[in-house]
N, C-alpha and C positions, 0 to 999 in steps of 0.2 A: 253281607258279612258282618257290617256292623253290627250287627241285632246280635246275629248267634256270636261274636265277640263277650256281647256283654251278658249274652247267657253264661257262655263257661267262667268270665269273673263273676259271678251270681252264686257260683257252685262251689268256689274254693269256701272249704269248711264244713259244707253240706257231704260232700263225698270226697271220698279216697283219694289222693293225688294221681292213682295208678287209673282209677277211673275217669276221670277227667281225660286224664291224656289220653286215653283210647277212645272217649268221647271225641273230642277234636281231632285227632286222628281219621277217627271213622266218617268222619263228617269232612273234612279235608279229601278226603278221596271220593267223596258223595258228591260235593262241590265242584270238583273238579271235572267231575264227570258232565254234570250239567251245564256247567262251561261251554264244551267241546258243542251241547247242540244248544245254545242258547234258552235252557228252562231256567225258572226260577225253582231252587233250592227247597224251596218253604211253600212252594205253590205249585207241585207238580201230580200231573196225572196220572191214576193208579195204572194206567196203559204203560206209560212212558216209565215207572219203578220200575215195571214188572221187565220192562226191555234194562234196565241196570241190574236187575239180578242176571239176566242171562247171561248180560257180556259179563259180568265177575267171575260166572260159571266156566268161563272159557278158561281160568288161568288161576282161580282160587278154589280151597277146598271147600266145603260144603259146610263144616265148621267156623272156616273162616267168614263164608257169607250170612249164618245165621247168627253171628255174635254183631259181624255191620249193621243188619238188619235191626236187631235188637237197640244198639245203640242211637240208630237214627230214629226208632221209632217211641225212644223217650225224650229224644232231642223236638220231634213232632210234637208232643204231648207238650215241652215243658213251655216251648215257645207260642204253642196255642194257635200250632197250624195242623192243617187238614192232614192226617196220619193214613198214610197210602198205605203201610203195612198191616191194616186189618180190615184191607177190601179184597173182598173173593178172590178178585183176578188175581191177587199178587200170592192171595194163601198157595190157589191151587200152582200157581207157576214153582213158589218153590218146594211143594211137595214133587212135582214132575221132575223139579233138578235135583231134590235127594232121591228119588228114586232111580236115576238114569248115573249118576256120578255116584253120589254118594258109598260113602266106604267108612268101614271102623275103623273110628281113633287109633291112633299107635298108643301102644302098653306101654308105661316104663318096664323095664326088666327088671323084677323084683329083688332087691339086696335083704334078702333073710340072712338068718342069723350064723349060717355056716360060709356066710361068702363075707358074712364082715370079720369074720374071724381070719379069714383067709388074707382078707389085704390088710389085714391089720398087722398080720406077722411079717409083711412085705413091708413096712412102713419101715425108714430108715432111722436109726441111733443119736441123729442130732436133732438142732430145735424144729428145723421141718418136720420131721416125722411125729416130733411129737406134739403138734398141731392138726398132723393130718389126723394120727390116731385118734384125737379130740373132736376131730370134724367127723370122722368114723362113726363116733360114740353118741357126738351128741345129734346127728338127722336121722339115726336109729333110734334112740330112746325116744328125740322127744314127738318124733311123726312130722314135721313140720316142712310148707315148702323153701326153699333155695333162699328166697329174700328174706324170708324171717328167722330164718337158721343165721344170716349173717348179722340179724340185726341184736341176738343177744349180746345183753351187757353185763359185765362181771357184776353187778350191782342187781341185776335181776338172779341171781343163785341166793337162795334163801333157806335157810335152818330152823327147823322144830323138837322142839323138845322133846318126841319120841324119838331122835335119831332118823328122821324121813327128812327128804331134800326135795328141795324144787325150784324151776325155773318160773319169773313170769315172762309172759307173753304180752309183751304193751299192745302190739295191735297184730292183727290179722284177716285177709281178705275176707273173712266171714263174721269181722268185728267192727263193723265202719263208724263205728261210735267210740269205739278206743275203749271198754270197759275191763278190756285185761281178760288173763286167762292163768290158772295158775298150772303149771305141767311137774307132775310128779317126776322123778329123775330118782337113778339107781344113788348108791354112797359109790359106787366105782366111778362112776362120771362126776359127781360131786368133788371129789379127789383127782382128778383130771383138769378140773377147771382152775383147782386151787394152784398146783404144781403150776401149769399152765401160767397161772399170773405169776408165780415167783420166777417161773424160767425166763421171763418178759419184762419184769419190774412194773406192771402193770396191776391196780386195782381197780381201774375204772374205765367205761370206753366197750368198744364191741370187743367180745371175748376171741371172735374169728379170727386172724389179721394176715394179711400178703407180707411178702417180705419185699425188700429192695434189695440189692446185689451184694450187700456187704452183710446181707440177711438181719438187718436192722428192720423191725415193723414198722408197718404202715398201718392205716388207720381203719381199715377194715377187710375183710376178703370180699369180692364182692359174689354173687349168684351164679356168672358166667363160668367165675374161677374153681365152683366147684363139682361143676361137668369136667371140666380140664385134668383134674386130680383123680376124678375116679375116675377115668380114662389113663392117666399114667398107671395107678394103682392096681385098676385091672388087667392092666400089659404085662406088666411086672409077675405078677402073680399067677398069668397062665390060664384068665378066664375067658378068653375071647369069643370063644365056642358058644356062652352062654346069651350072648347080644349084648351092646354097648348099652351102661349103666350111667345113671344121669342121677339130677337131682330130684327127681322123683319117685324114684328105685327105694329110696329109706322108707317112703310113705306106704307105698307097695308091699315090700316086704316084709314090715312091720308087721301091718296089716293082716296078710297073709302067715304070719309065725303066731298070731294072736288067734286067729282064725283055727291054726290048728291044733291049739292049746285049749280049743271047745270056750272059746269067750264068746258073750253074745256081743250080736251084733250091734248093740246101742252102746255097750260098751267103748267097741274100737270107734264107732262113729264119734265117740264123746273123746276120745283119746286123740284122733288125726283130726278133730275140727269140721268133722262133717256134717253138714245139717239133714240131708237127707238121705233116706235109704240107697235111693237111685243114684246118686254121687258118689256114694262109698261103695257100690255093687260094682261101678264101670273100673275099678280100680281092681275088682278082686274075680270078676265075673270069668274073664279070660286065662286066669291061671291055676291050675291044678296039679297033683303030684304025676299025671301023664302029661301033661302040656309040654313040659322044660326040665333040662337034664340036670339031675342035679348031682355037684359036683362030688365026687369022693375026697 
C-alpha cells in the first residue's frame, strides 16, 4: 500500500483531481478484494484477475467494470508491475461478461429547446426562479456537464467589440491541462448573468449559488443540486411523461436541436467539448423525432 500511496502523491498535478480519486477509488476496491484471498495487489495472476472481474460481474455494471479495469491497468503500467489486463485470459473473460450482462447505457432525456421554454415559464417571480431561469439558460447554451456548469465565475462572462459574448471555461474533463476554452453565449444569457449579479450584489465568485433559508447565497450550487431542480421543474410543469431530466439532458438536447438545424457534426462535437465522433454519437444515436413524445 505504501508504494501505490506514493504513486497517487506522484500524480497530484499530473492529472485531474477527479481522476486520481477514482484512481484510488478503483484500486481501494482492487485491494480489498485481494485482501479477502491473500494476493498481492501488484503481483497478481492473470487467472486470479480474470476471477475479480467475474465476482464484480455479480453486482456491477459492465461499465462500471470496464472503467475499474481501465484504472487499475494504468495504475499496473505506472508502478511498473506486471499488467493482467492485456493477457488473453482476462480480454476474452471480459468480452464473455459484456456479452452475457452487458446492456446500453441509460440516455439522458434530451431537454431541447421547447421543454426549456416550458420550465422556464414554470420558474417562480422571486430570486429563486430567477437563478433557476439562469441555470435553464446557461446548461443549454453553453453544452457543459453539471460540475462545470457550477463552476462559472461572473469574471469568466466576457465582451467584444462586435456585440458577441462569451463564457470562459477554465477547465474541463477533456482539458487536463487547464488551457481554457472560450464558449460563445447568446446577449440573452449575457443579460441574465448581469441582472443576476445585481439581484445578488455579487461581481465575483461562481455565477450558480444555493440559497440558505433566509435565501441569503451561498457560495456555490453544487452538481447534485441541479438534478434536484430539474426534477422540481419538471413536476411543476407537467413533464413527467417524458422520463426524468438530469444534468445531462442540456448536453443531449442541445445536441439534438443543433442536429436538427442541419449543423455538422464537428461542429456540435466542438461546441459540447467532444473529442470524438463515437462520444458525441452515444449522446445522439438513441434519440429521434419517433423515439420520444414530444410535448405540445
Amino acid at each position: 500500500m505504501h508504494r501505490t500511496n506514493l504513486l497517487f502523491d506522484s500524480l497530484e498535478g499530473a492529472y485531474a483531481p477527479n481522476t486520481i480519486r477514482s484512481y484510488r477509488s478503483d484500486y481501494m476496491h482492487y485491494s480489498d478484494w485481494c485482501q479477502q484471498y491473500q494476493y498481492d495487489p501488484l503481483d497478481i495472476h492473470e487467472d486470479k484477475f480474470a476471477d475479480y472481474i467475474l465476482e464484480m460481474g455479480e453486482s456491477l455494471t459492465v461499465a462500471t467494470i470496464q472503467r475499474r479495469v481501465a484504472s487499475l491497468s494504468s495504475i499496473f503500467n505506472l508502478t511498473k508491475s506486471t499488467n493482467p489486463t492485456k493477457e488473453p485470459v482476462v480480454i476474452l473473460t471480459f468480452k464473455k461478461l459484456r456479452r452475457k450482462f452487458g446492456k446500453p447505457q441509460k440516455q439522458a432525456v434530451p431537454l431541447i429547446y421547447d421543454i426549456l421554454i416550458k420550465l422556464k415559464d414554470v420558474c417562480s417571480g422571486d430570486i429563486v426562479g430567477l437563478r433557476n431561469k439562469l441555470l435553464l439558460q446557461l446548461g443549454y447554451e453553453t453544452m457543459r456537464r453539471r460540475s462545470e456548469i457550477c463552476k462559472f465565475k461572473f469574471e469568466d462572462l466576457q465582451h467584444f467589440s462586435n456585440h458577441k459574448h462569451a463564457l470562459l471555461l477554465r477547465h474541463s474533463k477533456t482539458d487536463q491541462y487547464n488551457e481554457g476554452k472560450i464558449i460563445p453565449i447568446s446577449s440573452e444569457l449575457s443579460e441574465m448573468i448581469s441582472k443576476w449579479s445585481l439581484a445578488i450584489d455579487q461581481e465575483s465568485g461562481c455565477i450558480l449559488r444555493s440559497f440558505k433559508r433566509n435565501l441569503f447565497t451561498k457560495s456555490s450550487l453544487t452538481p447534485a443540486s441541479i438534478n434536484h431542480i430539474l426534477k422540481s421543474l419538471q413536476k411543476q410543469a407537467g413533464l413527467n411523461q417524458i422520463g426524468e431530466l438530469s444534468g445531462h439532458s442540456f448536453r443531449v438536447g442541445a445536441a439534438i436541436d443543433l442536429l436538427n438545424k442541419n449543423i455538422p457534426l464537428e461542429k456540435i462535437m466542438l461546441r459540447g467539448g467532444w473529442k470524438s465522433e463515437a462520444s458525441a454519437m452515444r449522446y445522439l444515436q438513441n434519440w429521434n423525432d419517433s423515439n420520444w413524445l414530444i410535448i405540445n
